[in-house]
Structures are given as structure tokens and as C-alpha cells.
C-alpha positions in Angstrom: 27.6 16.0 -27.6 28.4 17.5 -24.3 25.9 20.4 -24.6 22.6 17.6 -25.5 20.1 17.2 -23.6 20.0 14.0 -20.8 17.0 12.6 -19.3 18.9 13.8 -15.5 17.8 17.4 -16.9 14.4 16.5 -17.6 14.2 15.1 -14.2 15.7 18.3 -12.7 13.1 20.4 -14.7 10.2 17.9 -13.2 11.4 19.0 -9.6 11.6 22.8 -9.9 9.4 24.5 -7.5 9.3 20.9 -5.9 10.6 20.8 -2.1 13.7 18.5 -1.7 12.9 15.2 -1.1 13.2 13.0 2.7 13.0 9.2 2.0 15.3 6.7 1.5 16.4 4.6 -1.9 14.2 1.2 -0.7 10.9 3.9 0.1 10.9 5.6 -2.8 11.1 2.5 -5.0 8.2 1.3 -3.5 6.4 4.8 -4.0 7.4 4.3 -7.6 6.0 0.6 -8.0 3.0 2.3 -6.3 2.9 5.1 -9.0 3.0 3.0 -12.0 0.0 0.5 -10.5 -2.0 3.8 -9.8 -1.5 5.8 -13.1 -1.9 2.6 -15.3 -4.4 0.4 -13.3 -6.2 3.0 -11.6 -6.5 6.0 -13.6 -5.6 5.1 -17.6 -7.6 1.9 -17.7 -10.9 2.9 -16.7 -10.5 5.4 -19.7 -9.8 2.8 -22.4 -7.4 5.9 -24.4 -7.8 4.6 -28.4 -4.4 6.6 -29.3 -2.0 8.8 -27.2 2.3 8.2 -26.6 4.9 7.3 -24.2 8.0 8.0 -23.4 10.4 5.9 -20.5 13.6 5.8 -19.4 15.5 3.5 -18.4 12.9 0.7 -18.1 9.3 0.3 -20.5 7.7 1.4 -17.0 4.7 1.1 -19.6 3.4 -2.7 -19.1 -0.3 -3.5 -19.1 -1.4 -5.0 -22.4 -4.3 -2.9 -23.1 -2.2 0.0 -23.1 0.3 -0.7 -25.1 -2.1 -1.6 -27.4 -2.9 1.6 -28.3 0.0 3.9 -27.3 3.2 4.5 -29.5 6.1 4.1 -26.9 10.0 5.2 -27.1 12.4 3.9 -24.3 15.8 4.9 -23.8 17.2 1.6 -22.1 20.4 0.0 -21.2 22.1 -2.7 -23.8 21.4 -5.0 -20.3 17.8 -4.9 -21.0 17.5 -7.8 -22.1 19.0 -9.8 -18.7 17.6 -7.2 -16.5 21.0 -7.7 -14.5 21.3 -3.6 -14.6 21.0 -1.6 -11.5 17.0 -0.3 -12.9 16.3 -3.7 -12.3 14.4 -3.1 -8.8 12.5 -0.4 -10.8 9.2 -2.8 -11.4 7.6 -4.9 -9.0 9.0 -8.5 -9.6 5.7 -9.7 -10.6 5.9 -7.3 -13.7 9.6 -8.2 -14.8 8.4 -11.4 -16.9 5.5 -8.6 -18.4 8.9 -6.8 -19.9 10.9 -9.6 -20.9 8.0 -10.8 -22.9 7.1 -7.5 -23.9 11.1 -6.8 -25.2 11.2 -11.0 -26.7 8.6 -9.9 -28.9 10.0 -6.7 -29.9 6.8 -4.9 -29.9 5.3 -2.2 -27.4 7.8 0.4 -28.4 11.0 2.0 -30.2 14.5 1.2 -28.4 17.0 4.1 -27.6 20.4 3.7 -26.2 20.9 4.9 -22.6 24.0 7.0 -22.4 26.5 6.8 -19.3 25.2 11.0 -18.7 21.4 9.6 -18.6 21.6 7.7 -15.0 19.2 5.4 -13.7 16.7 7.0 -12.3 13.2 6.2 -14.0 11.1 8.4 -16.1 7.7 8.2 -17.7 5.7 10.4 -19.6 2.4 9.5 -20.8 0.2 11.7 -23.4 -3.3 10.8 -24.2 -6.2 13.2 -25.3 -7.7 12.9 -21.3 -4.2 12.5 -19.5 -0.7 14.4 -19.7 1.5 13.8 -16.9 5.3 12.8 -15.9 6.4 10.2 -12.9 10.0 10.3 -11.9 12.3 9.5 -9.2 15.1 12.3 -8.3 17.0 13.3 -5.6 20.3 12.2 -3.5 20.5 9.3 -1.8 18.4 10.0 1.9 16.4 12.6 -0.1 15.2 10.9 -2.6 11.6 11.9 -4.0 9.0 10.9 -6.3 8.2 13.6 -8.7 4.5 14.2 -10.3 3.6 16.8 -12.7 0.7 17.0 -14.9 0.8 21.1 -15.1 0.7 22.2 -18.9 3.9 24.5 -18.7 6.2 21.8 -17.2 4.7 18.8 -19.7 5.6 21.5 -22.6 9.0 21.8 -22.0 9.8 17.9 -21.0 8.5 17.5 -24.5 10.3 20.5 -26.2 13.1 18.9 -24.1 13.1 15.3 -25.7 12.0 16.6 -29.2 15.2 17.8 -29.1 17.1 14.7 -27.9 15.7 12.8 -30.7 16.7 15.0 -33.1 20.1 14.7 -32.5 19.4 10.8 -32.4 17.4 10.0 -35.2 15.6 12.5 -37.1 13.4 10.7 -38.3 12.1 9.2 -35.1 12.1 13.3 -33.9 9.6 13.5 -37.1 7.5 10.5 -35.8 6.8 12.3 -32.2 6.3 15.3 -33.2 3.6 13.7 -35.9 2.1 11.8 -32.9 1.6 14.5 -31.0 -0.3 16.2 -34.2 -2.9 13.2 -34.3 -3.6 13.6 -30.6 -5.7 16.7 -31.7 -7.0 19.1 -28.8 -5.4 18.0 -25.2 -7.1 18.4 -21.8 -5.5 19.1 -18.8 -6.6 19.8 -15.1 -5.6 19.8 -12.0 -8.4 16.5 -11.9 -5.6 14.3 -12.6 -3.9 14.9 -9.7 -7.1 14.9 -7.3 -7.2 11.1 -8.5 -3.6 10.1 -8.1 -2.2 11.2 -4.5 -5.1 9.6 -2.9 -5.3 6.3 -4.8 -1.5 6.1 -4.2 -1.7 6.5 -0.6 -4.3 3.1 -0.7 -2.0 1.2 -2.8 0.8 1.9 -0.5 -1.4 0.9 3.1 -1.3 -2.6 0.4 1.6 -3.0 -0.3 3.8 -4.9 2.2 6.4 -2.7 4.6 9.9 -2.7 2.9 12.1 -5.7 3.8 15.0 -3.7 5.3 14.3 -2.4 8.7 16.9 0.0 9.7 18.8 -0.3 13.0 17.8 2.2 16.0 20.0 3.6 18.3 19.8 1.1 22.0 18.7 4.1 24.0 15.5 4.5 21.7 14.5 0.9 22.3 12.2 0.0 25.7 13.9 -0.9 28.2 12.9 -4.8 28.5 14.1 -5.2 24.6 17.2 -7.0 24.9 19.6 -7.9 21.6 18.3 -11.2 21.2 14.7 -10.2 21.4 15.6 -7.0 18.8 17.1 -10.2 16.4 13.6 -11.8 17.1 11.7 -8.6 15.7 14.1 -8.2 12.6 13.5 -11.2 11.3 9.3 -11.1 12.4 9.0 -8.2 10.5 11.3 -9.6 7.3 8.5 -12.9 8.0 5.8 -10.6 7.8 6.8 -8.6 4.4 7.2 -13.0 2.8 3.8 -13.2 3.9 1.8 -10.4 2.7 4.0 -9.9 -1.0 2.5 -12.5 -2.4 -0.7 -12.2 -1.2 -0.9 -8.5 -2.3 0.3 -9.7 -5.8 -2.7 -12.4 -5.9 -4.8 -10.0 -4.5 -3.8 -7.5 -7.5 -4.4 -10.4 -10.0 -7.6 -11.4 -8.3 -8.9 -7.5 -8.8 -7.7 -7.3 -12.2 -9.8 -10.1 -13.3 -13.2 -9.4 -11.4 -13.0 -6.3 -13.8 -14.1 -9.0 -17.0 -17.3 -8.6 -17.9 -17.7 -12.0 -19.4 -17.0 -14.3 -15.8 -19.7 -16.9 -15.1 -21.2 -16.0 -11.4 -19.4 -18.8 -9.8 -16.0 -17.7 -11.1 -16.7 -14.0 -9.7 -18.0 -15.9 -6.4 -15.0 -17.8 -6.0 -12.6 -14.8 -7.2 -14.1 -12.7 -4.6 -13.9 -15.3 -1.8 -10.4 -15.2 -2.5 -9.9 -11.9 -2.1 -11.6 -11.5 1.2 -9.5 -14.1 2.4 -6.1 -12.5 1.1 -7.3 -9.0 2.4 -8.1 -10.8 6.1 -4.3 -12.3 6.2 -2.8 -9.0 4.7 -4.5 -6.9 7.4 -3.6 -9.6 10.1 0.5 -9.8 9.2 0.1 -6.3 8.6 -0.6 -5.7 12.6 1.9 -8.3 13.4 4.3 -6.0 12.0 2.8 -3.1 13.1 3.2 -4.6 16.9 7.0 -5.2 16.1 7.6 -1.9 15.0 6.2 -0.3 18.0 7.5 -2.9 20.3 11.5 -1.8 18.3 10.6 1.8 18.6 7.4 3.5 20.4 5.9 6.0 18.8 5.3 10.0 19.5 1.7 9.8 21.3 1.3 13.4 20.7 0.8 13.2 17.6 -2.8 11.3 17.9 -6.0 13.2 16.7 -9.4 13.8 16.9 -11.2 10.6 15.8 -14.8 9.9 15.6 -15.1 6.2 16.7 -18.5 5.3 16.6 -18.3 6.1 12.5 -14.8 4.1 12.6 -17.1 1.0 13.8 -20.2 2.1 11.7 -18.1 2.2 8.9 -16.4 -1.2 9.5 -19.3 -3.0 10.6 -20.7 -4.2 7.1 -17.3 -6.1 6.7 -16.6 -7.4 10.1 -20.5 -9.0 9.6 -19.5 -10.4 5.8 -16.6 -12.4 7.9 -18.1 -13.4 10.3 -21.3 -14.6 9.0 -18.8 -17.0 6.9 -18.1 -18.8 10.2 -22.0 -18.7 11.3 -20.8 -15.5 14.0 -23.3 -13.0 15.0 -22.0 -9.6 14.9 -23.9 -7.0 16.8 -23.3 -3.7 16.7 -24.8 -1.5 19.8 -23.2 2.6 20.2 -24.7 5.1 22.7 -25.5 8.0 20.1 -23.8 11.8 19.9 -20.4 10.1 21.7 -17.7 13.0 21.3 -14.5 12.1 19.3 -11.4 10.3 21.1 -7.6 10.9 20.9 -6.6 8.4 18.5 -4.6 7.9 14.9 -7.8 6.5 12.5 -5.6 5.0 9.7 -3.9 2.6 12.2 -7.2 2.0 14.9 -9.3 0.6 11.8 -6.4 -2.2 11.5 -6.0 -2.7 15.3 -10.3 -2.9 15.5 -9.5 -5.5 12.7 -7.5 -7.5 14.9 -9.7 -7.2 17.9 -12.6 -8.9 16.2 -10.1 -11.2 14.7 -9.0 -11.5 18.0 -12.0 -12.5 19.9 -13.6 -14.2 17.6 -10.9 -16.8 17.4 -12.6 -20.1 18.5 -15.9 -18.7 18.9 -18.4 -21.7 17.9 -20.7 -21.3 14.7 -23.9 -19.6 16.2 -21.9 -18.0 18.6 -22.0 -13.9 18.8 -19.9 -11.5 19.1 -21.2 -8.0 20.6 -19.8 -4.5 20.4 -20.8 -1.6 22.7 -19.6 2.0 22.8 -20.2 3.7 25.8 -19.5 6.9 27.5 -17.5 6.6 30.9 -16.6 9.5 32.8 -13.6 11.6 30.6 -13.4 8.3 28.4 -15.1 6.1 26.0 -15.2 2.4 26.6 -15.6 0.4 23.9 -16.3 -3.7 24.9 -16.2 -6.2 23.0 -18.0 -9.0 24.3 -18.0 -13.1 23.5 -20.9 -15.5 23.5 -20.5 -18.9 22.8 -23.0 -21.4 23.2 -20.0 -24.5 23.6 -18.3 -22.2 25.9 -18.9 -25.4 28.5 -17.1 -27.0 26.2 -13.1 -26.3 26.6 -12.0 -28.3 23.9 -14.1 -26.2 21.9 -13.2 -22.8 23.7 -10.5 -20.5 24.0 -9.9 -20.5 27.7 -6.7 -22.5 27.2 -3.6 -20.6 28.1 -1.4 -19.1 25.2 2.0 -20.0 24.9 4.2 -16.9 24.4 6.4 -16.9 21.4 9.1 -14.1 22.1 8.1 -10.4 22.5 5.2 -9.8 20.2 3.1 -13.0 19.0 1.9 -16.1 20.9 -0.2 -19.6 20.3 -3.2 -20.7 20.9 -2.7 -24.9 21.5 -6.5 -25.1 21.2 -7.6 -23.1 18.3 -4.1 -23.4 16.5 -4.2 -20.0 16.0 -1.1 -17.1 15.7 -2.1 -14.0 17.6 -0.5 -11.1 19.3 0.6 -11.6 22.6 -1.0 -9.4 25.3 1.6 -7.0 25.6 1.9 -6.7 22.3 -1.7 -6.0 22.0 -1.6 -3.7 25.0 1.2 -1.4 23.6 0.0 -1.1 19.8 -3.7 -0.2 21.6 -1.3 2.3 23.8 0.3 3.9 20.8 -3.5 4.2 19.6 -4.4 6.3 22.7 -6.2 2.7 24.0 -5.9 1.3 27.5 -6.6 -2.6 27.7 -8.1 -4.6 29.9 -9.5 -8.1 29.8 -10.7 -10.5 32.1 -10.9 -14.6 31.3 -14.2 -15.7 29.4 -15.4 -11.8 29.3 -13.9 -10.4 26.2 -12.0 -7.3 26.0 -12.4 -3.3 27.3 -10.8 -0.9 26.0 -10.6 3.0 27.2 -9.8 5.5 24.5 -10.0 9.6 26.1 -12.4 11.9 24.9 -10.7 14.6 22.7 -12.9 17.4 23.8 -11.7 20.7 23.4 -8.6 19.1 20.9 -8.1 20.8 17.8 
């Protein structure tokens, strides 16, 4: 038995040619939870596959309905299964751990293996269809651990030739079974399409999916200078606030999405559905910057590594949403940018969610029929982009935010007028810093902010 084949050398032969990987063990379970959303929600769905196989280890990784529906499965899983109290249990989102349990109480979905003590834990899925061949795995050593993807006919062949030969010393007869599967599944079709599809769409469901509950400790001579210990113990637990905050709202979120896909909702339902959604995404973004402020505020980040960013199509692009969020509140948005502007120095993925919380910012106790104005302007070797508040109760300062905000520690503070949780204004000036951004603001005349021109910047 010591010469058969374990799932740890199917694993191995999924990362040859593959460069070592860098992240740690609570990362790359998250890439994984990622990966199993994005092949089954995003990629296998849509196709609606009538027949095709799976195989998993040490988990059924396999879990939307629909799929297993039509897909023959074999699992090679711990006698723990049942109780989950096995360390794969942190291999599935815990919003899909009832989805086993039921799946396994029922005893249908798939055809039960023993694990072996030579197996290990590290998941494995491999998923044949007529459309879609392809293997997910985790793999490496703890601090370079890696998720592995391969949808390239050579390597598929031999993790197949590979477990054919597994279950034959098994069961026979369940050896019989695959190999008869993989007869019905006719002509396959493979591309490097696949893989086109997946990267991308993971890298969205991961900007989703809340940061990672443990925050690692950093050396005291990379922190700023003003962060004492009690105001690092302050950020610790922000950021662990921040990740209770957005998980369940990224699960409802998920749920919300999954049902809009029906075809047979009454209009109001998908009015009310998508309502929701909007209003999940807003508070995910928002926490999502909180944290983002405490990270940079715990450690600042490498400047030089901003790029070229064109930031009158960063505005363009999120103006349509800004306006749809808005408008709910009966806020003008206007939109006004001096055409042919050159690009800035700036890091796009993480200015569209600081822009977010600008608007969110400013409009904060902004009266209905109030507007809200954006300008981009050229100004000397910068842009300056304003964003500008009219309110027709500002007169009013019950009804205004010209009430002082009461700081809350290093990063957020609160608005005793409008009730409302925002960043404080250093936190705000240091994320817009990290951005390339200067800030500056002045009482009752919204917000500047100087990004330099990236002329000549590769």
C-alpha cells in the first residue's frame, strides 16, 4: 500500500511548472472559498452542464444544488465528516457548511471514500463536463502556501490516470464506474478560455469578500510615529469590527444575487431584492475604507508604487452609481470635468473606494433637493478635483453638518448631528496620501483634493 497513489501526489503534479507559493494559511483559505464561488457560481452555472463528474477531497467542495443534480461525484473524506470537527473544516465558507451537512444527512450528491492518514488535508476538486475540465487545489508549506489552477489537457490527463488508478486498488468496481463516466461525456473541449474567465472573476470576488480576521503584528519601528500601544489595540480590534460587519453582509449580498438570477420573481420582489443589494454593497464599501484607513494608519504604504491613472474616466465611470444613490435621498449629483485632463499618480483599484467615501462623505446631512457638484480641473503640475456642497437648509444647523465631530480614537469620528460614523480627518488625509491625494477642506465649502499629473510616468 506504500507504493499507491495519495491525493498529496496529485497535488504535487497540479504544481509542476507552478512558481512556489507566498501567502499565508488564513489568505489562501479565503482564495479557496473565492475559487469554489467563482468556478461554481460564476463560470458552471451559467452553463447549465446536463451530465459531467467530480471528484474532491477531503470535503464535497461540490455544493450548489443545480450541480449536483447533474454531476456524478466521489469524495475521499474523513470518518469526521459527519461533525465537521476535522481540521478541513475552515475549507468552506460557514454559510455553506449546513449545504454539506444536508447534502451528507441525505446521503445523496456523491460516493464516499475513506481519507487515509498519507492523503492530508489539503483540498482538491476536479470537475469534468463536456465545456469545462479543470482542478482547484491548495499546496504548499505553511508561509508559501498557494492556490493551484490547471485546466491544461496534459496535466487534467494524468490527475485522472492518477485517481483511475487509486480506485482500482479501492474498489474496482467504482474504478469501472469512472472510467464509464468519462466514456458518456463524449468529445471534451478545452481552452485556455477557461482560465481567461476565472483569474479575473476571482480577483472581484475577493475585493468582496471581507479582509481576514487576523491581522498580523508589525514590527514598532514600521508603525508612525504618533501610534502608541493603546491606539495599535484600538486598530486591532477596528479592523476585527470591520470584517463582523461586512461577512454577513457579503453573504446576504451573495444570496440576494443568487436569487435575482430567477426568472419567475414578481417586479416588486426584484425591486425590493435589488434595493437590498445597493444598500449592502454601500455599507460593504464604507467598512471596507474604514479598514482600509486602519491599515494604513498600522502601517503606511510604499507610495512608489502608485500608477498612471486616468481620473476623469475613474469619475465618468462611477458617476451612474453615485447618481442612483443619491437620487434615493432626493441629491443632485453633478458631474462637470475640464476635457483631455492627463492621467495622475494614483492606485485605481483603491481611489474608486476612497471617491466612494468622499461622496459618502459629503453628502452626509445634505438636505433632500440639496446638490452635490464635482469638478475636475487642471492646476498647474496637478489636478484638483472639488467636491462641492449645496444645501438649501444649510441656514438651518440642526439640519446641517457644521457641527463639530467628536473624534473616536485614531481613525473614525461622530457626527452628533447627522448620527453618522465617518473617518476622521486624518484618517481621511493619510488614506487620500497613500492615494497620491493632498486634502484640504474648509467649513461649509466641501472638499479639494490635489492628485499630481503623471506626465512622462510609464
Amino acid at each position: 500500500m506504500s507504493d499507491s497513489i495519495t491525493l498529496i501526489d496529485l497535488q504535487d503534479r497540479m504544481a509542476e511548472g507552478v512558481p512556489p507559493g507566498k501567502v499565508d494559511e488564513s489568505t489562501v483559505r479565503r482564495l479557496w472559498w473565492a475559487a469554489l464561488e467563482t468556478l461554481q457560481v460564476d463560470i458552471l452555472l451559467p452553463m447549465e452542464p446536463k451530465q459531467g463528474l467530480w471528484l474532491a477531497s477531503p470535503l464535497p467542495a461540490l455544493y450548489e444544488p443545480k450541480l449536483l443534480d447533474f454531476l456524478k461525484g466521489w469524495v475521499w473524506a474523513p470518518e469526521e465528516l459527519e461533525t465537521l470537527q476535522t481540521p478541513c473544516s475552515t475549507l468552506l465558507p460557514p454559510s455553506r457548511v449546513k449545504s454539506i451537512k444536508d447534502i451528507n444527512d441525505i446521503g445523496g450528491g456523491y460516493q464516499r471514500f475513506q481519507l487515509r492518514n498519507d492523503d492530508g488535508y489539503d483540498p482538491l476538486l476536479l470537475i469534468i463536463t463536456p465545456q469545462v475540465q479543470v482542478a482547484l487545489a491548495l499546496q504548499g508549506h505553511p508561509g508559501s502556501r498557494q492556490l493551484l489552477m490547471r485546466s491544461d489537457p496534459e496535466t487534467l490527463t494524468d490527475l485522472m490516470r492518477m485517481l483511475d488508478l487509486r480506485l482500482e486498488q479501492e474498489d474496482q468496481g467504482k474504478a469501472a464506474e469512472l472510467r464509464q463516466a468519462l466514456a458518456e461525456l463524449g468529445e471534451l473541449r478545452s481552452g485556455d478560455l477557461l482560465e481567461k474567465l476565472f483569474w479575473p472573476r476571482l480577483s472581484e470576488r475577493l475585493a468582496e469578500m471581507a479582509p481576514s480576521l487576523t491581522l498580523q503584528p508589525i514590527p514598532d519601528k514600521t508603525f508612525l510615529k504618533t501610534t502608541a500601544k493603546e491606539s495599535s489595540s484600538e486598530l486591532t480590534l477596528l479592523g476585527a469590527l470591520t470584517h463582523e460587519v461586512r461577512t454577513p453582509l457579503a453573504t446576504i449580498r451573495t444570496l440576494i444575487r443568487s436569487l435575482l438570477r430567477r426568472k419567475d420573481l414578481p417586479e416588486v420582489v426584484i425591486n425590493r431584492l435589488q434595493q437590498i443589494d445597493v444598500e449592502c454593497t454601500e455599507q460593504i464599501d464604507r467598512f471596507g475604507l474604514i479598514f482600509n484607513a486602519a491599515e494604513v494608519q498600522r502601517q503606511p504604504p510604499d507610495t512608489s508604487k502608485l500608477a498612471r491613472t486616468d481620473l476623469g474616466d475613474i469619475l465618468e465611470l462611477l458617476h451612474p452609481a453615485w447618481n442612483l444613490q443619491l437620487e434615493r435621498r432626493g441629491i443632485k449629483l453633478v458631474l462637470d470635468i475640464t476635457p483631455d485632463l492627463p492621467p495622475v499618480l494614483s492606485d485605481p483599484e483603491g481611489l474608486e473606494q476612497m471617491l466612494g467615501g468622499l461622496i459618502d462623505r459629503s453628502s452626509r446631512g445634505l438636505s433632500p433637493g440639496g446638490t452635490l457638484s464635482l469638478l475636475l480641473r487642471p492646476a498647474g503640475p496637478r489636478l484638483k478635483l472639488q467636491i462641492l456642497r449645496e444645501d438649501p437648509n444649510a441656514d438651518k444647523p440642526e439640519l446641517s453638518e457644521v457641527a463639530d465631530n467628536s473624534e473616536l480614537g485614531p481613525v473614525l469620528s461622530w457626527n452628533p448631528n447627522t448620527g453618522s460614523l465617518q473617518l476622521s480627518q486624518a484618517a481621511t488625509r493619510r488614506l487620500l496620501a497613500s492615494l497620491g491625494g493632498r486634502l484640504t477642506n474648509r467649513r461649509d465649502s466641501g472638499l479639494t483634493v490635489f492628485f499630481p499629473v503623471a506626465e512622462g510616468v510609464n
